[in-house]
C-alpha positions, 0 to 999 in steps of 0.5 A: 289388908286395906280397910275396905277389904274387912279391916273396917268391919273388924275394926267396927266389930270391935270398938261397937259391940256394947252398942249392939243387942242379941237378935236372932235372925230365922231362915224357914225352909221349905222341902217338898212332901215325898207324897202329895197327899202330905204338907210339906216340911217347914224348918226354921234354923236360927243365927244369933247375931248383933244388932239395933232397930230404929224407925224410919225418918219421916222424910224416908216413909212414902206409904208404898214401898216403906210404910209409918209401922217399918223399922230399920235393922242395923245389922253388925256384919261381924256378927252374923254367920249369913247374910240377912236375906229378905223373907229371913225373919228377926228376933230380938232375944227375950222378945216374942215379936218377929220382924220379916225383912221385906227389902233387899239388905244393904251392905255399907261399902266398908263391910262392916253392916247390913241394913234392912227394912223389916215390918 
């Protein structure tokens, strides 16, 4: 197994996860209603994963596309189940806050974390 065929992101996973906090990230589906006089279904399943946020440089913000109050979400890949999708949601575990990705998740070449923009 080279390193870039997830030798890197094991090897990452397991030098850097004292690094890392307990988030969960939350995936809402939506199903239609059986009948269309009711709402439809909204269902949120949740994937505990590894994680750190920091905030955008100040050269990175333009005020369009990343704005002063997003925040940046380092993924560790070997932690999650999924790959972090935008509209997916993000908790940190004993916070009440939720971030919403906004932005497509970067994946770094080596596999071994996603990135994403969250607001």
């Amino acid at each position: 197994m080279g390193l870039l065929d997830g030798g890197m992101k094991k090897i990452i996973g397991d030098a850097l996860p004292f690094l890392f906090y307990d988030f969960t990230i939350i995936r809402s589906t939506t199903t239609a209603p059986t009948n269309p006089w009711e709402n439809p279904t909204v269902t949120e399943a949740q994937y505990p994963c590894k994680a750190i946020i920091t905030q955008f440089k100040y050269h990175e913000i333009d005020g369009e596309k990343i704005k002063a109050e997003d925040h940046k979400i380092v993924f560790l890949a070997d932690s999650v189940s999924i790959s972090p999708a935008v509209d997916d949601q993000v908790q940190r575990v004993g916070d009440t806050r939720r971030y919403l990705i906004v932005s497509p998740v970067r994946k770094d070449p080596a596999g071994a974390t996603f990135t994403a923009q969250v607001r």
